[in-house]
N, C-alpha and C positions, 0 to 999 in steps of 0.2 A: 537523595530524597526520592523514596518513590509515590509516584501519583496512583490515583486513585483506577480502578478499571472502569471501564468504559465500553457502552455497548455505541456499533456501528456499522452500516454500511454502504460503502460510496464506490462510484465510478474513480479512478484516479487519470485526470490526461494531462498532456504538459501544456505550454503557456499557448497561451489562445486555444485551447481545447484542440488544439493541434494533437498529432503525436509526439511519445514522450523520446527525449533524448538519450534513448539505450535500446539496445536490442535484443531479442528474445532470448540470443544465447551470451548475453552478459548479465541479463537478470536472471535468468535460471540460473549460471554460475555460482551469482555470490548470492543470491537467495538459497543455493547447497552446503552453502558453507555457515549456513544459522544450524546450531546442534538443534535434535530433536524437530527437525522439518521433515517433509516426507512431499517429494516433488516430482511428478506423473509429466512424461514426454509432451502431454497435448497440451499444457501449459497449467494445471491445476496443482493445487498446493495445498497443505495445511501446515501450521506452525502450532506444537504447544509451546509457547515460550516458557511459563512457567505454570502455576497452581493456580488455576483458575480462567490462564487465559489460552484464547484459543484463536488464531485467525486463518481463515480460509481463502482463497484469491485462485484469481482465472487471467491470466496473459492472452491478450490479443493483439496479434502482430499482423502485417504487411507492411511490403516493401521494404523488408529489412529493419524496422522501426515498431516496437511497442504504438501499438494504435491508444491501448488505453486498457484500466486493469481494473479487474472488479475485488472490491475486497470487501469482506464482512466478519464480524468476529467481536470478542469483548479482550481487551488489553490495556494495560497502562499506557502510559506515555511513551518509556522508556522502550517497553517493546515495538509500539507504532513506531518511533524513529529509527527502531533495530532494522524492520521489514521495511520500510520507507526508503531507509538507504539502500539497503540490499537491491532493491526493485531499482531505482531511478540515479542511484549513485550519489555523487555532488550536486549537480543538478535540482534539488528538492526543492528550493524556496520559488519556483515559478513554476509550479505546478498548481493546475485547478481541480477542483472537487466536483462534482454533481452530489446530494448527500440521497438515497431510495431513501423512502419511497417518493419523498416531495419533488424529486429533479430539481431545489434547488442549486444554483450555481456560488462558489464560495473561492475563496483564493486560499491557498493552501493553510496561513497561518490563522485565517480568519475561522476555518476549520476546525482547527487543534484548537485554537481557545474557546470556540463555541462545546466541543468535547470536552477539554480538558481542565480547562479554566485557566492553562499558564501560557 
């Protein structure tokens, strides 16, 4: 079942707004390995996933650690989990959101259902 698109854009950091539990060179990894992505050394990215969607994101790392990822774009669901995983791995469900422009703060799933509805 695919959902509906969705425009957005949000800080992504892991729990307690800490940094997130991967590193720069295992989220670029498997974020190379989505077809039709196009991934720039200084950590920037774009994804068509498919017709219509499109997401762009920027990796900020220290100390070996994803500090926190900027991401904006319009996609389904289906693709936000595609890039969500890619970025943070297993990991995903203790992850926090800021949502731009409001900075407000959201808990990951609290996120998706305010986006997505599911």
């Amino acid at each position: 079942m695919t959902t509906a698109i969705q425009r957005f854009h949000i800080y992504l950091y892991g729990p307690e707004q800490a940094a997130l539990r991967a590193s720069f060179e295992e989220a670029s990894t498997r974020l190379q390995l989505l077809p039709r992505l196009y991934f720039e050394l200084d950590g920037s990215f774009v994804w068509s996933a498919a017709q219509g969607e499109q997401i762009e994101g920027m990796l900020y790392d220290a100390n070996e650690r994803l500090q926190y990822v900027d991401l904006q774009g319009q996609c389904s669901r289906e693709s936000w989990n595609a890039v969500l995983h890619a970025i943070v791995g297993s990991s995903a469900s203790d992850c926090i959101v800021m949502v731009i422009p409001t900075r407000s703060l959201k808990n990951l799933p609290t996120f998706e259902q305010s986006v997505w509805g599911v």
